[in-house]
TIFILO-214443 format. One record per residue (C-alpha): x, y, z; residue in one letter. Coordinates in steps of 0.05 Angstrom, whole numbers, plus 5000, padded with zeros to 4 digits. Example, Ala and Ser with C-alpha at 12.3 -4.5 7.8 and 13.67 -1.06 7.14 Angstrom:
2
524649105156A
527349795143S
***
This chain:
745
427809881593X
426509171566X
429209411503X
435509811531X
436709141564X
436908671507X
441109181459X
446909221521X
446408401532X
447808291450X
453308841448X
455608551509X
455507841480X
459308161410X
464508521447X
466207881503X
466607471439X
471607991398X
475508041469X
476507281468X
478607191395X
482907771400X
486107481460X
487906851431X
491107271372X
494007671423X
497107021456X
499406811387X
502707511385X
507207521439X
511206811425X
515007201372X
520607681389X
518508371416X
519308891350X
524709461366X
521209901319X
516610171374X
509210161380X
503110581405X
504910971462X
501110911529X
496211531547X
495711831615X
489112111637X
485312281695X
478412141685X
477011771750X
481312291797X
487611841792X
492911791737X
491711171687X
492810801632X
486911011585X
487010241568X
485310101631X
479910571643X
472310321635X
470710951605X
468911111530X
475011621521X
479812041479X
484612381494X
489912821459X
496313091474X
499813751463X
504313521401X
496713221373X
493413881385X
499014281352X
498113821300X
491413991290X
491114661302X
487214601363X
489215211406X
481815341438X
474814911441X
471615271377X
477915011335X
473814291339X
467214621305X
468814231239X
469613531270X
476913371293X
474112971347X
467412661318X
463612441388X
464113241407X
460013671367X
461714421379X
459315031342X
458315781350X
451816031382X
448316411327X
454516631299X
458016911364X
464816961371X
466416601434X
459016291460X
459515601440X
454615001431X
457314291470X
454513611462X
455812951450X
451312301434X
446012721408X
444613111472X
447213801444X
443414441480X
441214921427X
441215531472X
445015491536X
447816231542X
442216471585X
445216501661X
439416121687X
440415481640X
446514981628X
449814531591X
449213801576X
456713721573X
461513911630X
467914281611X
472914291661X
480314681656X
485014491707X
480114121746X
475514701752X
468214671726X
466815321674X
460115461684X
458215851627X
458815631548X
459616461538X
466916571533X
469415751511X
471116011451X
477716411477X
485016261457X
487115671518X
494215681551X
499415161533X
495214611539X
498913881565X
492513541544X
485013391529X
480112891548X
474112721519X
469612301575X
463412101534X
457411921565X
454512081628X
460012221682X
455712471735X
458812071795X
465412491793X
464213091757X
456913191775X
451813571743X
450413771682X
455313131647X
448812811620X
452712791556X
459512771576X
465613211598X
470413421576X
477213631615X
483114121597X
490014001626X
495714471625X
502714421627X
505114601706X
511414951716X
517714421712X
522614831766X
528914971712X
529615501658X
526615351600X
523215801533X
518515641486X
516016191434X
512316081373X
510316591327X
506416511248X
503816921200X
497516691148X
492616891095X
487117331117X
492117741158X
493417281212X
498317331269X
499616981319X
504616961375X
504616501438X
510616511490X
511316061544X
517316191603X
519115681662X
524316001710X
528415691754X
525915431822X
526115981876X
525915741946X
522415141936X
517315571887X
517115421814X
514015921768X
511115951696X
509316431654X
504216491598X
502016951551X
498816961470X
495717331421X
491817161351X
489817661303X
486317551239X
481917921189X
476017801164X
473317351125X
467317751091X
468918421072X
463518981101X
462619491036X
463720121099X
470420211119X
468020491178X
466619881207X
469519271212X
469018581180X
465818001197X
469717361236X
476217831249X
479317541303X
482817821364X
484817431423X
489817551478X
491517291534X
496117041602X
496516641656X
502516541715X
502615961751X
507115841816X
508815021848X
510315051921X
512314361947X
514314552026X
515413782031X
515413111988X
509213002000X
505213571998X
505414161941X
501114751930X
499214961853X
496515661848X
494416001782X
491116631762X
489416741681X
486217191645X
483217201574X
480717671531X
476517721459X
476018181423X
472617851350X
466817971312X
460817701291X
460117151233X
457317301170X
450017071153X
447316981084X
440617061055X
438216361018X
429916431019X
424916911037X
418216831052X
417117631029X
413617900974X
418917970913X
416618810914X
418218900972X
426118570967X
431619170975X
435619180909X
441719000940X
439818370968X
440217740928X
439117020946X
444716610935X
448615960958X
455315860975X
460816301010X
461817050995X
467017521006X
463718101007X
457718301049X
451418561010X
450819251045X
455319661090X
452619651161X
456319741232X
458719091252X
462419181314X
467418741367X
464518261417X
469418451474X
469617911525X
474917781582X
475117051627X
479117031691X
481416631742X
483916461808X
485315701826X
489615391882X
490714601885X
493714291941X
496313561951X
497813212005X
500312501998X
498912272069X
501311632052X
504011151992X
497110991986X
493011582001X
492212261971X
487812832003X
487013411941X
483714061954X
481014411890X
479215221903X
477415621850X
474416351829X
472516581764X
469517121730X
466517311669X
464017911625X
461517841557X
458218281506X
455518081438X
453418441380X
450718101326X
449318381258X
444218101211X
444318461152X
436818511133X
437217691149X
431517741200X
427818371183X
421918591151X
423618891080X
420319531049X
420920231038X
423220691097X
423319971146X
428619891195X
434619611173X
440819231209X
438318901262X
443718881311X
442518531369X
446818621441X
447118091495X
451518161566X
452817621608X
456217841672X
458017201715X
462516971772X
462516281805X
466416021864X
467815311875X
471214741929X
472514071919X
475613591962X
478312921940X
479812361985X
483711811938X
487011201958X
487510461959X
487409972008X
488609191987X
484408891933X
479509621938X
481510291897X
476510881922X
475111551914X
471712001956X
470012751961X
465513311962X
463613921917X
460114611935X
459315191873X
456415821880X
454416231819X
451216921809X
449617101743X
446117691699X
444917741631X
441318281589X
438518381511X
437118861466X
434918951389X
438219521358X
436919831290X
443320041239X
439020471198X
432620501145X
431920251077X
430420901034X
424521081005X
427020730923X
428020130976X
436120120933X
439820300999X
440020421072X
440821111106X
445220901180X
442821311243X
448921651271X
449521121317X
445220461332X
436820531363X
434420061405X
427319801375X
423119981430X
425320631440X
430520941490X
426220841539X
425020191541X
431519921542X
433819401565X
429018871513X
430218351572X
434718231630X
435617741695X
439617581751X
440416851786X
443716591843X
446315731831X
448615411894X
450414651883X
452414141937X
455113441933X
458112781961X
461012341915X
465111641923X
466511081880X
470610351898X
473209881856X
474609231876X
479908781843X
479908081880X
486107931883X
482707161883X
479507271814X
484607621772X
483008111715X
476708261744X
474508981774X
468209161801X
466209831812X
460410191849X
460310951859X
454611491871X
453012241882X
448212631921X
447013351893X
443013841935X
441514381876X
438315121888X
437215511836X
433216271836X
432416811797X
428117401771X
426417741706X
429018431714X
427118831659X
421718711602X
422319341548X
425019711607X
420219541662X
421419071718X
416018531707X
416018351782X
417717561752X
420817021791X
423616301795X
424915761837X
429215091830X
430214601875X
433313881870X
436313371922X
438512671881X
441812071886X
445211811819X
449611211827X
452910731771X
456410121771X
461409871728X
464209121712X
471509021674X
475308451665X
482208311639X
483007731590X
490208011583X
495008541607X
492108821536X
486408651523X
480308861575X
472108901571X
467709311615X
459609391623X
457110001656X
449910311679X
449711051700X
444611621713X
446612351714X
442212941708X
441213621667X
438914221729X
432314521717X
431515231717X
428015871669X
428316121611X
429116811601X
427917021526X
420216731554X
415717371564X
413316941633X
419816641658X
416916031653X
420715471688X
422514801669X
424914131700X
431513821704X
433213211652X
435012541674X
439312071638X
440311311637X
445110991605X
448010221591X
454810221566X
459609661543X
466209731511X
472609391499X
479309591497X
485509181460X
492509251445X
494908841396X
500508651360X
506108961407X
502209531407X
502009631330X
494909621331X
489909991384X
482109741382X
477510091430X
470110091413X
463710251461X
455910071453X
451710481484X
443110571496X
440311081537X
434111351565X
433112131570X
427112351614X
424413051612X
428213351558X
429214031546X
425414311495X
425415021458X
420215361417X
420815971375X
415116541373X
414016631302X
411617341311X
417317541363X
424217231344X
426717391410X
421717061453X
422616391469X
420315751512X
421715171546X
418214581561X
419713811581X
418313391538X
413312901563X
416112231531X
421611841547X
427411901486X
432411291474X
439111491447X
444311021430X
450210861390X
456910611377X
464410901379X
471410691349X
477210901362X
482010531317X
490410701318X
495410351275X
503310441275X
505009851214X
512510171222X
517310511265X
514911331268X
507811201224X
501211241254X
493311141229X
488011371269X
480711301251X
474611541298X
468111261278X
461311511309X
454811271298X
449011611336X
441611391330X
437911971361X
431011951333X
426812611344X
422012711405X
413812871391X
413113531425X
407614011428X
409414671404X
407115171453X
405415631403X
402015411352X
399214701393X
402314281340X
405613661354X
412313691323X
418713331322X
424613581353X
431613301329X
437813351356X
441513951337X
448013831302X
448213081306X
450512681249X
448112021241X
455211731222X
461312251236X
468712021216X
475212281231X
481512011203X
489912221215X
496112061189X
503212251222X
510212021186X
516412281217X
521412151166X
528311841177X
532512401215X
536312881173X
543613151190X
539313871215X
533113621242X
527413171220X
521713211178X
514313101207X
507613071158X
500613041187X
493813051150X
487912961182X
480512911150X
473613051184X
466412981163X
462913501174X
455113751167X
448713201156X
444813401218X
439413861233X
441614521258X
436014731292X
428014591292X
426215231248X
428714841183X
426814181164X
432913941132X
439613821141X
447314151136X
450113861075X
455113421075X
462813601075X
470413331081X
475413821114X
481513541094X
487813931142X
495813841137X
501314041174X
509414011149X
513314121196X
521914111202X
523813981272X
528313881319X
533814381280X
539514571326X
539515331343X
545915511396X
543015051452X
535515071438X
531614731378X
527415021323X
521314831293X
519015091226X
512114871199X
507015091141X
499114901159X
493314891121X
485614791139X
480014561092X
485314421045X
481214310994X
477114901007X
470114551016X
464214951027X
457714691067X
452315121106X
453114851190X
447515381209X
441115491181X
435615851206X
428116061182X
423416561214X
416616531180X
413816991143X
421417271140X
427416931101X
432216431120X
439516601143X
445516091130X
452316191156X
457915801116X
464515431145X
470815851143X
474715791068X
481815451055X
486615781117X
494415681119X
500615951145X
507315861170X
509515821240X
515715841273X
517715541341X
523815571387X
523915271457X
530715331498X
***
């Protein structure tokens, strides 16, 4: 602690000291004229259950808006795989479609698709909490915004933010006509429509309608045309949303959506084998680097998933200075994935099974109400509220076989359809059930004394009351009569200390604690249980406009402690099989972030994110081989960089002309703790041209041409090594583009 301690008190010291010399320059600043040419526009978010200035919250934040997200192509949370924002690191579970991997500052969970574990970083659309990482991967609809909370947020979003959270906002229905439909076409077959339809308020009830699909083929070609290829993509979509406001004061926001997928699995390569050179299949040959064809023809078939949603918000403002928000919400989930490994994980040799294809269902719903109590009363802001979510959830496994290798060991003879390993009758491989029921009070004050201007102190805290059980169903078919048990009641406060040095310019220091639930996992032949993971962490940051807002400076230091951690280990003779264990030292994580924006001239703006992560690995024993090892964090990048350019150029007679390029490290980290090196290192360099703003009989078009990975950089983001077997890679996608068109009336 001594340690934590000194590293906050010198980036403390640093950042009080940049504050005051950037003061004075700001001071300097403002005795010239105020510039016409514009500046850095302000950012609303609502990370602390109030709108603000994302200046003036004490928060290490990003946030991005719709015309930022178009920019980048973001149009669901797998679109930021390849670094567009560097603190989040996001990639696909084992090659799945739609199950993604969250994380931020080095706490990034490796395998949270089971029912019975979670996440280390909160995702929240519309104010809702998404239980499940299955399923993040879908198309999102007409998205207003996204914020990018980093560090632990545990006071007011609660579990499972040990990392951070991250929050989707979409656009609410406006009450008068309006159309917005954009439609583009790209290499690799894509298609994509999106169409988005306010109508005019009826009653007092304004109504909006969503809907959008994305189609794509693939991006390795499967030698059977049977089957399909691997990463085509399918998504679809809607979602209707209705605003009753009986009065001025009070409105009602229901929604229902519904999302479906549809896409297949990615494409694994072979790059080493630990298996005799004899007994290698002809076909297979070990090579680096992207293909476009597969090396056999085996079933690879769609991952068919489908989200939904019921939500109703209701606001009342009981007075100028006091809100009372009810958040209700019902959501359910099906998901199936079937992933193909093409003789990546299987024992070669004559007559041997062939194309392991492996199923997993997840079958979820959750229910959840919040209530929010937010107001301000003198020199005190406060919020306070509480939070009950109920989850049931089942998941099930199997390991399928496409075929055999022949008896020449030159080619593989497919079964009429797909056997499961272990024999018909032992089906399902594994499968659970649980039951989550989570309940909280939360509040959090800040006090600005009205005496002692530009300062704010804030205190908040949350008590969770967790229950978590479950049971192994099915082992190979028979119900191993296995069980678990969590249970957790906490208190996890945090306190937070800003000051203003001007209207502009603002410091904060921040302690926090938020916690990881405990629960089972269920790839472990006992269901062996594990304990939650608790997180400490100091924080200080600073936050600056200068210039007349030419220039934007916001940087946070953070150390933290993580207790407990979550550790998996791989059976070497059983791939499927799995356990976890907490680790019995304490970890310290820390680092730095800066987010930098620069608008030198009237419509031109720099942006440069800078993270810097120090996450050393953890000594853990290895429960099955009883050697100590060290576990990494998966997919962190010591230094990650992300850097953007807009121009809007001077306004034609027909519309305007808008460039944006944005460029991304990507790779450098350890994937996961069967390999013992890391990703190579890449650039993804993206544009977008785009001529706007062209009058069409009362409504405006929008024509743009895209491209991602310009450059068409290739690096491996997931490698993984069975021993005594080979080791699988899967590659980032090649150069995409397209052309879109958009009309909004």
């Amino acid at each position: 602690m001594t340690t934590g301690r000194n590293l906050i008190r010198a980036a403390t010291a640093l950042l009080l000291a940049t504050a005051s010399s950037a003061a004075l320059a700001q001071e300097g600043a403002q005795t010239a004229p105020a510039s016409d040419e514009g500046g850095i526009a302000e950012i609303v978010v609502t990370a602390q259950k109030r709108e603000e200035n994302l200046q003036d919250t004490p928060i290490s934040i990003v946030a991005f808006g719709s015309d930022a997200l178009e920019q980048k192509g973001v149009n669901s949370l797998s679109d930021l795989f390849t670094g567009g924002i560097p603190s989040l690191r996001i990639s696909p579970f084992l090659g799945r479609a739609s199950a993604v991997s969250i994380g931020m500052r080095g706490l990034v969970p490796v395998d949270a698709t089971q029912v019975t574990r979670d996440p280390t970083v909160g995702i929240y659309i519309d104010s809702v909490y998404v239980g499940r990482v299955s399923g993040l991967g879908m198309e999102m609809s007409d998205i207003e915004r996204i914020e990018v909370l980093r560090g632990p947020q545990g006071t007011l979003f609660g579990r499972n933010t040990i990392g951070g959270a991250v929050s989707v906002v979409t656009k609410r229905p406006t009450g008068e006509f309006g159309v917005d439909v954009k439609a583009g076409i790209g290499n690799y077959e894509s298609r994509t429509v999106a169409a988005h339809v306010n109508l005019p308020q009826i009653a007092g009830i304004a109504i909006k309608l969503d809907g959008l699909y994305s189609d794509r083929g693939g991006l390795v070609l499967n030698p059977n045309p049977d089957f399909h290829d691997y990463s085509e993509i399918r998504k679809y979509g809607f979602k209707a949303t209705a605003l009753w406001e009986p009065a001025d004061n009070l409105s009602l926001l229901y929604s229902y959506d519904q999302s479906h997928d549809k896409s297949t699995s990615n494409y694994s390569d072979i790059t080493a084998t630990d298996q005799a050179a004899a007994l290698r299949p002809t076909f297979i040959t070990l090579r680096e680097g992207r293909v476009r064809t597969a090396r056999t023809g085996v079933p690879v078939l769609r991952n068919p998933q489908r989200a939904r949603g019921h939500s109703l918000i209701a606001e009342w403002d009981v007075a100028d200075n006091l809100t009372i928000r009810s958040i209700t919400a019902w959501r359910d989930l099906k998901s199936v994935q079937w992933d193909q490994d093409t003789g990546g994980v299987t024992a070669w040799g004559p007559n041997r099974l062939f194309g392991r294809l492996s199923y997993a269902r997840v079958d979820q719903n959750q229910f959840s109400q919040e209530l929010q109590v937010v107001g301000d009363a003198g020199d005190f802001k406060y919020v306070f509220g509480g939070y009950y979510f109920n989850e049931n959830g089942a998941d099930e496994a199997t390991v399928y076989s496409s075929g055999r290798l022949n008896a020449a060991n030159n080619g593989v003879n497919l079964f009429p359809e797909p056997l499961p390993d272990g024999g018909v009758n032992r089906i399902p491989d594994r499968a659970a059930r649980v039951n989550v029921k989570s309940k909280a009070l939360f509040g959090q004050v800040t006090w600005s004394p009205e005496a002692l201007l530009g300062l704010h102190v804030t205190v908040g805290a949350r008590y969770t009351d967790d229950h978590k059980d479950g049971l192994l169903t099915a082992i190979r078919g028979v119900d191993p009569n296995l069980d678990f048990e969590f249970n957790s009641s906490r208190f996890d406060p945090m306190a937070t200390i800003a000051y203003d040095f001007t209207n502009d310019i603002n410091a904060y220091v921040k302690v926090s604690r938020a916690y990881r639930a405990g629960g089972a996992n269920t790839r472990s032949s006992i269901l062996r249980p594990f304990g939650e993971e608790e997180l400490v962490a100091w924080e200080a940051g600073l936050k600056a406009d200068l210039f007349d807002r030419r220039a934007r400076v916001n940087i946070a230091a953070y150390t933290s402690r993580l207790s407990n951690q979550q550790v998996d280990f791989i059976n070497p003779a059983f791939v499927s099989n799995t356990e976890t264990v907490n680790a019995p030292e304490k970890r310290r994580l820390k680092g730095v972030e800066v987010d930098l924006t620069l608008a030198p001239v009237r419509d031109l703006i720099f942006g440069v994110n800078y993270v810097y992560t120090d996450a050393p690995p953890t000594p853990v024993r290895n429960i099955f081989s009883g050697m100590i090892e060290e576990v990494s964090s998966a997919f962190t990048p010591k230094h990650a960089v992300t850097l953007t350019a807009d121009y809007t150029l001077p306004r034609f007679s027909f519309g305007e002309l808008r460039l944006h390029f944005d460029a991304n490290t990507a790779g450098n980290y350890f994937a996961n703790g069967t390999v013992d090196y890391k990703a190579d290192s890449a650039f993804l360099v993206n544009g977008r041209l785009t001529l706007g703003d062209i009058d069409v009989g009362g409504g405006t078009l929008d024509v743009a041409l895209w491209a991602k990975n310009l450059t068409n950089t290739t690096y491996n983001y997931f490698d993984f090594r069975i021993a005594t077997r080979n080791t699988t890679t899967r590659y980032n996608d090649p150069r995409t583009y397209g052309i879109e068109a958009r009309v909004r009336f």
